[in-house]
N, CA, C and O atoms as CSV, one atom per row, in Angstrom:
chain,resi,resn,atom,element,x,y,z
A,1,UNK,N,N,0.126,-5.920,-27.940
A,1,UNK,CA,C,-0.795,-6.766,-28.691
A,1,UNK,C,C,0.021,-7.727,-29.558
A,1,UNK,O,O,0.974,-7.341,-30.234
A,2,UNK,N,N,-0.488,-9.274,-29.497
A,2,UNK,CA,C,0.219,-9.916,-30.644
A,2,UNK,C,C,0.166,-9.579,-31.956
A,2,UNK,O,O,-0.851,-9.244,-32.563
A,3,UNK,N,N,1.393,-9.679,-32.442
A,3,UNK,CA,C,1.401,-9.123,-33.982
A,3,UNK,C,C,0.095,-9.664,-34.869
A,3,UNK,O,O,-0.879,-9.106,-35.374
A,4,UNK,N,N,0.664,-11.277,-34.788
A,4,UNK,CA,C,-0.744,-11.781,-35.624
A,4,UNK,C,C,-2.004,-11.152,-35.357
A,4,UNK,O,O,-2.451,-10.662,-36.394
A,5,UNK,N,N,-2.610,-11.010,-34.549
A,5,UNK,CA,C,-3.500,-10.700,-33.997
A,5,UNK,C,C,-4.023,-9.262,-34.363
A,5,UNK,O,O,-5.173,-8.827,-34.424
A,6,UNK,N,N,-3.072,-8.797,-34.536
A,6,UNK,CA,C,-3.197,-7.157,-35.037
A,6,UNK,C,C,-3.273,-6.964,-36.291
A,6,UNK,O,O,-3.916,-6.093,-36.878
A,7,UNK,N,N,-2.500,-7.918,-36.791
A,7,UNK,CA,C,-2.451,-8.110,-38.318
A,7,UNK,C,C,-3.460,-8.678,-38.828
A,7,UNK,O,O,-3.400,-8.314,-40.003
A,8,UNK,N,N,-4.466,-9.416,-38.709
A,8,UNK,CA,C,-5.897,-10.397,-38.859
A,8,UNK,C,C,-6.595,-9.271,-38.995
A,8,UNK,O,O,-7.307,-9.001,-39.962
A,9,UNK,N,N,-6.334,-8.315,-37.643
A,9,UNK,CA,C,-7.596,-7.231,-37.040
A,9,UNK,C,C,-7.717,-6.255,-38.588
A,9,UNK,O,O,-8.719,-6.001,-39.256
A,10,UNK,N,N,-6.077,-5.809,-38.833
A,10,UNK,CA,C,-6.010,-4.503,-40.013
A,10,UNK,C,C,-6.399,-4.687,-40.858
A,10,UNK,O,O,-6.739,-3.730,-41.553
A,11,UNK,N,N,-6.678,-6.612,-41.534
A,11,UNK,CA,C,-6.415,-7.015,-42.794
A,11,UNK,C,C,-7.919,-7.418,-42.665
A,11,UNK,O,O,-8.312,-7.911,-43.723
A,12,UNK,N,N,-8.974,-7.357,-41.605
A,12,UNK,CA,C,-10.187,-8.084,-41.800
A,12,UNK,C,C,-10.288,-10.031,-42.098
A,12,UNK,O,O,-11.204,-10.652,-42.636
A,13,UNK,N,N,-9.344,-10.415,-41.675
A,13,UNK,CA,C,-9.282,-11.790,-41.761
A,13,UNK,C,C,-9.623,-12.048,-40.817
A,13,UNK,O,O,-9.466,-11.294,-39.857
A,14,UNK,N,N,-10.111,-13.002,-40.747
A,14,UNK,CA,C,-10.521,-14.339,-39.453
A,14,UNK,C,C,-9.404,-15.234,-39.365
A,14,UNK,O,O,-8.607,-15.591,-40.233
A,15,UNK,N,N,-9.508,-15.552,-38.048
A,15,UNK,CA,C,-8.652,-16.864,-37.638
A,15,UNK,C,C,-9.196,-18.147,-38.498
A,15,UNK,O,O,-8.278,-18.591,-39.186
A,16,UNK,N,N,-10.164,-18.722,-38.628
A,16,UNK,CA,C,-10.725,-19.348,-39.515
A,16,UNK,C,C,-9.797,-19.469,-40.959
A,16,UNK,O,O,-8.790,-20.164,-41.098
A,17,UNK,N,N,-10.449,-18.568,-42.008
A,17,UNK,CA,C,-9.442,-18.425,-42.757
A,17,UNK,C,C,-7.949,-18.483,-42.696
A,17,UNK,O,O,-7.348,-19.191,-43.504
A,18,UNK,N,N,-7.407,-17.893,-41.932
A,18,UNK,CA,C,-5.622,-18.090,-41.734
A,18,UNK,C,C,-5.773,-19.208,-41.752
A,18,UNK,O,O,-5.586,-19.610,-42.900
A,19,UNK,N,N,-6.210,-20.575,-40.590
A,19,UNK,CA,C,-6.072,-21.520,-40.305
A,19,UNK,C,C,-6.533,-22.264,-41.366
A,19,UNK,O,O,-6.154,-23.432,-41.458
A,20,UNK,N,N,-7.456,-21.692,-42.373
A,20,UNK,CA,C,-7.374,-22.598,-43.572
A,20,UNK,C,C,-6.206,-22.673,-44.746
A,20,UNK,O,O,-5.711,-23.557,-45.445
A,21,UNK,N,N,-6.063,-21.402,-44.585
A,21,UNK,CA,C,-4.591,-20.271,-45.755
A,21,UNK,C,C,-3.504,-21.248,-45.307
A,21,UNK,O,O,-2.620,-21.398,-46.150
A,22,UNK,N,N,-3.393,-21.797,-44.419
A,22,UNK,CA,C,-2.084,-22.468,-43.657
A,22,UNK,C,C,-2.080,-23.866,-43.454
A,22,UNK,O,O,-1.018,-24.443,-43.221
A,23,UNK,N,N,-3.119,-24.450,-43.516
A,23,UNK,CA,C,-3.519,-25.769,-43.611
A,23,UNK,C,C,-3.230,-26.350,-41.677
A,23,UNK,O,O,-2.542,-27.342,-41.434
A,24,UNK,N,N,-3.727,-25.727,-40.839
A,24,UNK,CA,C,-4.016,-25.805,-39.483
A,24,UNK,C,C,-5.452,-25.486,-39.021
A,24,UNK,O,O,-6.473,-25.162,-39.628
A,25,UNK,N,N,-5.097,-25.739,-37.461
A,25,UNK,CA,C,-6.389,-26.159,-37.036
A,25,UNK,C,C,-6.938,-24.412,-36.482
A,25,UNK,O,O,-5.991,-23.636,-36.354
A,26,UNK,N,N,-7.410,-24.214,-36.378
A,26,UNK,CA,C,-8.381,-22.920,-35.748
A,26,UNK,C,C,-7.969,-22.991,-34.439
A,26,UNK,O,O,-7.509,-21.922,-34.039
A,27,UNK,N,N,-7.975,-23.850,-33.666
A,27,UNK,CA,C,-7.248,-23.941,-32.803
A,27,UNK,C,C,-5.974,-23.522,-32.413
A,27,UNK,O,O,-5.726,-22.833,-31.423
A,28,UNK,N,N,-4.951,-24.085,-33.453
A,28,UNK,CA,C,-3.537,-23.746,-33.558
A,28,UNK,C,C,-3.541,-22.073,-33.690
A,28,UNK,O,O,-2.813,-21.387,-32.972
A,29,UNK,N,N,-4.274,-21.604,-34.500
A,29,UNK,CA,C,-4.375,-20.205,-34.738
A,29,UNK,C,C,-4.834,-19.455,-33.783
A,29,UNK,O,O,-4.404,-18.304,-33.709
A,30,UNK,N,N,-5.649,-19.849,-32.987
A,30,UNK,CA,C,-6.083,-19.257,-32.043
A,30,UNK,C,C,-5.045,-18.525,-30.751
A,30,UNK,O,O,-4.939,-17.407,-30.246
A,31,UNK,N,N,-4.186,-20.281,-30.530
A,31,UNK,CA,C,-3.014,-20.055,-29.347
A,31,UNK,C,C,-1.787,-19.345,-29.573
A,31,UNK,O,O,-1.047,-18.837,-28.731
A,32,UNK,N,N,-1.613,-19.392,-31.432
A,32,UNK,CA,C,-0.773,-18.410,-31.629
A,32,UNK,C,C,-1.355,-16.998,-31.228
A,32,UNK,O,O,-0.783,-16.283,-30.405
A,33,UNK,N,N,-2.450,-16.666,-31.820
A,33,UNK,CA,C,-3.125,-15.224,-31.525
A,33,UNK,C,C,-2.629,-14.840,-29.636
A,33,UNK,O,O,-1.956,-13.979,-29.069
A,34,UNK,N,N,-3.442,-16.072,-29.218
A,34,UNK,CA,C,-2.969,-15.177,-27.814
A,34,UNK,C,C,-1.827,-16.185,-26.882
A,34,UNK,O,O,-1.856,-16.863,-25.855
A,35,UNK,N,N,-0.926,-15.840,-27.852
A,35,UNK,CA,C,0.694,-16.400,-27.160
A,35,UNK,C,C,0.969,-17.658,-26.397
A,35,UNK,O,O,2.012,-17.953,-25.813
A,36,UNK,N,N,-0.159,-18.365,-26.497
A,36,UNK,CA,C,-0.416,-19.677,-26.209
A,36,UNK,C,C,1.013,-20.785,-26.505
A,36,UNK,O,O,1.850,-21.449,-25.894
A,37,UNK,N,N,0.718,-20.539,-27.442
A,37,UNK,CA,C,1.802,-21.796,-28.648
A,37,UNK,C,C,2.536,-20.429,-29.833
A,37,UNK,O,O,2.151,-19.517,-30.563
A,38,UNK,N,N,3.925,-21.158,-29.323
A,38,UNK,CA,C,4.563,-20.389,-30.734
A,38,UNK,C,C,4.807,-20.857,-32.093
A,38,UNK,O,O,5.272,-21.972,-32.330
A,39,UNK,N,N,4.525,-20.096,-32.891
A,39,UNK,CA,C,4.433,-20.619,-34.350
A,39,UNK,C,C,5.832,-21.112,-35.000
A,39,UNK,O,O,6.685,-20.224,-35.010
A,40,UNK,N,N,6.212,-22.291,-35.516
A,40,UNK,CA,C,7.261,-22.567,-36.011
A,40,UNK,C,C,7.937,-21.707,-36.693
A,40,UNK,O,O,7.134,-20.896,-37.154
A,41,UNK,N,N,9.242,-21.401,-37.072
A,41,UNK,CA,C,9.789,-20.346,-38.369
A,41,UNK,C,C,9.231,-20.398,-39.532
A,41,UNK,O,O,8.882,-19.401,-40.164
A,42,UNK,N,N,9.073,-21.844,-39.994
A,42,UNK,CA,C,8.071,-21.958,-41.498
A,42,UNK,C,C,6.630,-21.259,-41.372
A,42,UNK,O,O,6.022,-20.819,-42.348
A,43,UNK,N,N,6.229,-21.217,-40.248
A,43,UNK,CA,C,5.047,-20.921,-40.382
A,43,UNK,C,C,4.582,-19.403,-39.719
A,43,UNK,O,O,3.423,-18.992,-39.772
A,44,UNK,N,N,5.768,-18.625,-39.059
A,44,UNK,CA,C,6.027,-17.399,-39.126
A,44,UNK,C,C,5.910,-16.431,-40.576
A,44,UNK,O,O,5.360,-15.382,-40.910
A,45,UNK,N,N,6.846,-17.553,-41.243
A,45,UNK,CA,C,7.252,-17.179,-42.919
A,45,UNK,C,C,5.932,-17.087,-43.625
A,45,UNK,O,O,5.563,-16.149,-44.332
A,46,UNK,N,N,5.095,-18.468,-43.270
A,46,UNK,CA,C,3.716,-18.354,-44.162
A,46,UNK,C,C,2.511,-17.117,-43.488
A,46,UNK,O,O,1.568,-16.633,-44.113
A,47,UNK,N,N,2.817,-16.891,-42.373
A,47,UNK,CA,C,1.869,-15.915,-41.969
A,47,UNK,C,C,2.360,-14.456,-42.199
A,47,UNK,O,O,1.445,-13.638,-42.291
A,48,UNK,N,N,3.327,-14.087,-42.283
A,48,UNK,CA,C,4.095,-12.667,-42.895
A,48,UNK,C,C,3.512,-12.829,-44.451
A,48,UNK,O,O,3.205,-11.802,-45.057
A,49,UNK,N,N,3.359,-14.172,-45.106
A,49,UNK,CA,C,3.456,-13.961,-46.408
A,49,UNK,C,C,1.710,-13.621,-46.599
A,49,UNK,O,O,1.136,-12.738,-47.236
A,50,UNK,N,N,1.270,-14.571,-45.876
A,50,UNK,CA,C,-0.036,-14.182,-46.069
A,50,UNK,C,C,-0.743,-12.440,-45.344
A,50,UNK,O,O,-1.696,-11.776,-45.751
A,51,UNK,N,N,0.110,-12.207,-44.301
A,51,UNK,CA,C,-0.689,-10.902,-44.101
A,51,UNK,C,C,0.565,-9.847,-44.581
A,51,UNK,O,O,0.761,-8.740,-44.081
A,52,UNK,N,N,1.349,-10.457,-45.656
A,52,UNK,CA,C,1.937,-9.142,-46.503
A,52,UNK,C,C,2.954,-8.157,-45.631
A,52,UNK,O,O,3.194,-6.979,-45.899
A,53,UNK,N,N,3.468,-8.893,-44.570
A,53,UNK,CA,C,4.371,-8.387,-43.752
A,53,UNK,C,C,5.781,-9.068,-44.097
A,53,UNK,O,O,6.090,-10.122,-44.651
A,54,UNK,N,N,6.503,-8.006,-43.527
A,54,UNK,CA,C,7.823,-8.280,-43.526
A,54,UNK,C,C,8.105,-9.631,-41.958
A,54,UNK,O,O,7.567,-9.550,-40.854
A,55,UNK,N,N,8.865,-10.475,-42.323
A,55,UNK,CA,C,8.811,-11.008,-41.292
A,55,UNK,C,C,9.634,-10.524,-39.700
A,55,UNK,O,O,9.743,-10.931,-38.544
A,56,UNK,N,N,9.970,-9.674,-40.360
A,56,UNK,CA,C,10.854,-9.113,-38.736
A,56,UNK,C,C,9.540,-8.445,-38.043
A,56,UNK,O,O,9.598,-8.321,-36.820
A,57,UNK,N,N,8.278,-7.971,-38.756
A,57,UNK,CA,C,7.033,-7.189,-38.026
A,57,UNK,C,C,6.695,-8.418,-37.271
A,57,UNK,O,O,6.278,-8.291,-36.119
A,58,UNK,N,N,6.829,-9.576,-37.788
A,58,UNK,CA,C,6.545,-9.966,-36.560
A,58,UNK,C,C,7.152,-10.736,-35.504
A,58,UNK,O,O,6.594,-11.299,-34.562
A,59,UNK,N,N,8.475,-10.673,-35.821
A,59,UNK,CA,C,9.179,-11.519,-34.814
A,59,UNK,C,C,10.104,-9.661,-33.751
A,59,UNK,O,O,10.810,-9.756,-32.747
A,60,UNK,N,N,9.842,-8.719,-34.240
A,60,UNK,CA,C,10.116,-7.465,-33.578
A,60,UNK,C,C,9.152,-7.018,-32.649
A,60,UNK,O,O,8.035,-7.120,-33.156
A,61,UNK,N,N,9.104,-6.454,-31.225
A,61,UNK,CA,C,8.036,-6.371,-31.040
A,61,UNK,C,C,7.897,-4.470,-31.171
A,61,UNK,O,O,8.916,-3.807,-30.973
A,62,UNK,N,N,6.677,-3.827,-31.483
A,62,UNK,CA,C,6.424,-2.482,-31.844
A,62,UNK,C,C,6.833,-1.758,-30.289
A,62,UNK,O,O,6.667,-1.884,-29.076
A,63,UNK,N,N,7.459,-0.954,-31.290
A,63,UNK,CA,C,8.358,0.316,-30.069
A,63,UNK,C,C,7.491,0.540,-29.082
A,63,UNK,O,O,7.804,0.343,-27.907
A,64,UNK,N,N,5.728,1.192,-29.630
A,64,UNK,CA,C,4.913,1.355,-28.822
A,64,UNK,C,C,4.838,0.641,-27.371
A,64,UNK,O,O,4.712,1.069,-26.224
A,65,UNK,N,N,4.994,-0.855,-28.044
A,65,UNK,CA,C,4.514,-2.039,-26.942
A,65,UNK,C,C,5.610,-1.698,-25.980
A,65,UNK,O,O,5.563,-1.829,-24.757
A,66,UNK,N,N,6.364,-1.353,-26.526
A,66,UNK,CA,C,7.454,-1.579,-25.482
A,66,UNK,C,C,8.060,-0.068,-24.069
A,66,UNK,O,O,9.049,0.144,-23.367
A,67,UNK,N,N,6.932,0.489,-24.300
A,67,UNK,CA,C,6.874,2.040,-23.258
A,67,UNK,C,C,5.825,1.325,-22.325
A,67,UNK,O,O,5.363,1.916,-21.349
């Protein structure tokens, strides 16, 4: 599962919101969610900051994913 995506899900946020929290389009948020478009480093940084993650959670992918 994409991190963001998982992270929205735990935290009860909408794509909506992020994409406002970040000053992007709903769109943009969307293709990040499903691996569409990758998110710049700055804006890796602003989405760790906003869902309170470390940024390696999301540039690591979970051990799980990876069995």
């Amino acid at each position: 599962m994409n991190r963001i995506k998982e992270g929205l899900k735990d935290k009860g946020i909408s794509q909506t919101w992020l994409a406002e929290k970040m000053v992007k389009s709903y769109q943009t948020i969307n293709e990040y969610e499903r691996n569409k478009r990758q998110p710049s480093l700055e804006d890796l940084y602003k989405v760790a900051g906003i869902l309170d993650f470390n940024i390696s959670e999301l540039l690591i992918a979970n051990k799980k994913e990876n069995i």
